[in-house]
Every structure is written in structure tokens, then in C-alpha cells.
C-alpha positions as CSV (number, residue, x, y, z in Angstrom):
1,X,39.7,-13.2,88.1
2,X,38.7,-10.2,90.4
3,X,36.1,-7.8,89.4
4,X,36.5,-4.0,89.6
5,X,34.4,-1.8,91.2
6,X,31.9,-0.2,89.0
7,X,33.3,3.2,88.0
8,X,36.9,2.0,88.6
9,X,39.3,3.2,86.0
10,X,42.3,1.3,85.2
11,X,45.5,2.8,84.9
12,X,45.5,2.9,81.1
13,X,42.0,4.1,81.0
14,X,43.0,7.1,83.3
15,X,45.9,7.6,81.3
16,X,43.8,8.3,77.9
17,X,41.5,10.4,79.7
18,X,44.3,12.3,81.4
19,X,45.9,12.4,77.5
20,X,42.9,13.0,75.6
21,X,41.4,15.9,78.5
22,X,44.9,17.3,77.1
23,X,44.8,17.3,73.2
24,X,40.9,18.0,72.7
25,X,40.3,15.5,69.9
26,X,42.2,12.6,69.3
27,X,42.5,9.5,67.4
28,X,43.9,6.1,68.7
29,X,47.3,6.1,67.1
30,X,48.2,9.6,68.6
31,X,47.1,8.4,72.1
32,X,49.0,5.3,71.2
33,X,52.2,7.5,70.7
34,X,51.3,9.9,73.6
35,X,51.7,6.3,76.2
36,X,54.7,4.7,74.7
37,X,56.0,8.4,75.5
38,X,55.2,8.3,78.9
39,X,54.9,6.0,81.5
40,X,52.5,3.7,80.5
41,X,53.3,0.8,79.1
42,X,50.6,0.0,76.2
43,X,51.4,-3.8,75.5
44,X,49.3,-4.1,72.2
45,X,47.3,-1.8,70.3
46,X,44.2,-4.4,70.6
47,X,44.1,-3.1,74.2
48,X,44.1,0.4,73.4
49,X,40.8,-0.2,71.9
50,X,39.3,-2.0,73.6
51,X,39.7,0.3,76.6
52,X,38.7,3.3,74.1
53,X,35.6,1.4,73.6
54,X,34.9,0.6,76.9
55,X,35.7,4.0,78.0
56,X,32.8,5.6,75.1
57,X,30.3,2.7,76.5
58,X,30.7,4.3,79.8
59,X,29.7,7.7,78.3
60,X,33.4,9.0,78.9
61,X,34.2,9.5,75.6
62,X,32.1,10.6,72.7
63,X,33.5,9.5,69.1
64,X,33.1,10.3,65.3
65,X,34.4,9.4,62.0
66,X,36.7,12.2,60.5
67,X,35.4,13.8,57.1
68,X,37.2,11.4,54.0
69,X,40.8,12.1,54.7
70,X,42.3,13.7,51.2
71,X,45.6,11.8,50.8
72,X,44.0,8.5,50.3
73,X,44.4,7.3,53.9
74,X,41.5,5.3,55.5
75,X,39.4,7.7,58.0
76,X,40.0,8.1,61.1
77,X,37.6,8.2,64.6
78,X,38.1,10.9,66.8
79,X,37.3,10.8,69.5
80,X,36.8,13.9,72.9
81,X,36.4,13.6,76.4
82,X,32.7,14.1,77.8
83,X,32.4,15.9,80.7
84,X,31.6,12.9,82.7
85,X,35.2,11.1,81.7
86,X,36.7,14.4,83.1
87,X,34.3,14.5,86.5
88,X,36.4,10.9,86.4
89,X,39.8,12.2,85.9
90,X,39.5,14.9,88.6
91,X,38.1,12.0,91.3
92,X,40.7,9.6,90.6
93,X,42.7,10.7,93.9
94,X,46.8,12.3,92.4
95,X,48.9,9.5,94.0
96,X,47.0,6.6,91.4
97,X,46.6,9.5,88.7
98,X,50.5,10.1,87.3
99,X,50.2,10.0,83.9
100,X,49.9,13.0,81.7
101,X,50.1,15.3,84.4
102,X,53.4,15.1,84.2
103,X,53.6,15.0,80.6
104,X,52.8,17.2,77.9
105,X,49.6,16.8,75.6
106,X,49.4,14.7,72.5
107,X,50.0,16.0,69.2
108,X,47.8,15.1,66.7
């Protein structure tokens, strides 16, 4: 198994930056819909969050749990991009950055 480079992103780590720099605050299902929308292909939820976790260990996200939602459904973590995940987006050279700039932002 190769190793990336420290500060590497992978291509569906870019992609949720690139989505969430988009929508503002997200959760994890409406990034889930924003990829199976696009280009991306997410092949289980499992690895959506496990990359948003790795993604807020590396200080490029920032996440909270929503206020008690009042229809009875479980909470929800939202989570933003910090300023460092978009310092990330914006060094990712365009030709391995295609996601969500050529799609429109999440809806939440």
C-alpha cells in the first residue's frame, strides 16, 4: 500500500471541500447527495465519514451538533469549511480539482 504525501487530498476529500466551500454548512447526507450528483463516485457512506473525519482531524473542517431537531429525527453534525481546508482547495492545481466547480452547491 502506498502512502500519500502529507497534505495530499484525495479526490473525494477535495470533492467535499470543493461541495461544502459551496453550501456553508453542511451535513453528511447532503454532501452524500451533492457526489452521487456529480462525478464522484461515493462507493459507501462508511467512506464519506471517514474522510469527513479525517478531513476535521486535519483542521479542514470544523463540526457541531445541530440544536434537537423538532420533528423527532436524530441530530445532525454540521459541519463548515475552515479557512485552512479552503487554503487547500485553492492549491490543489484545476486539472486534479473537477468536482464542484462544475456543479452547483449542495442544498441542504
Amino acid at each position: 500500500m502506498t502512502r500519500r504525501r502529507p497534505g495530499a487530498l484525495l479526490p473525494l476529500e477535495l470533492a467535499i471541500l470543493e461541495e461544502g466551500l459551496a453550501a456553508g454548512e453542511f451535513h453528511g447526507f447532503a454532501i452524500a447527495k451533492a457526489l452521487a450528483h456529480g462525478s464522484s463516485r461515493l462507493t459507501a457512506h462508511g467512506t464519506l465519514y471517514k474522510a469527513l473525519g479525517r478531513l476535521e482531524s486535519a483542521g479542514l473542517l470544523r463540526s457541531s451538533w445541530e440544536d434537537p431537531a423538532p420533528e423527532g429525527r436524530p441530530r445532525r453534525r454540521l459541519y463548515t469549511v475552515t479557512g485552512a481546508g479552503a487554503l487547500a482547495v485553492t492549491q490543489v492545481a484545476p486539472a486534479t480539482a473537477p468536482m464542484a466547480r462544475r456543479r452547483p452547491g449542495l442544498a441542504t
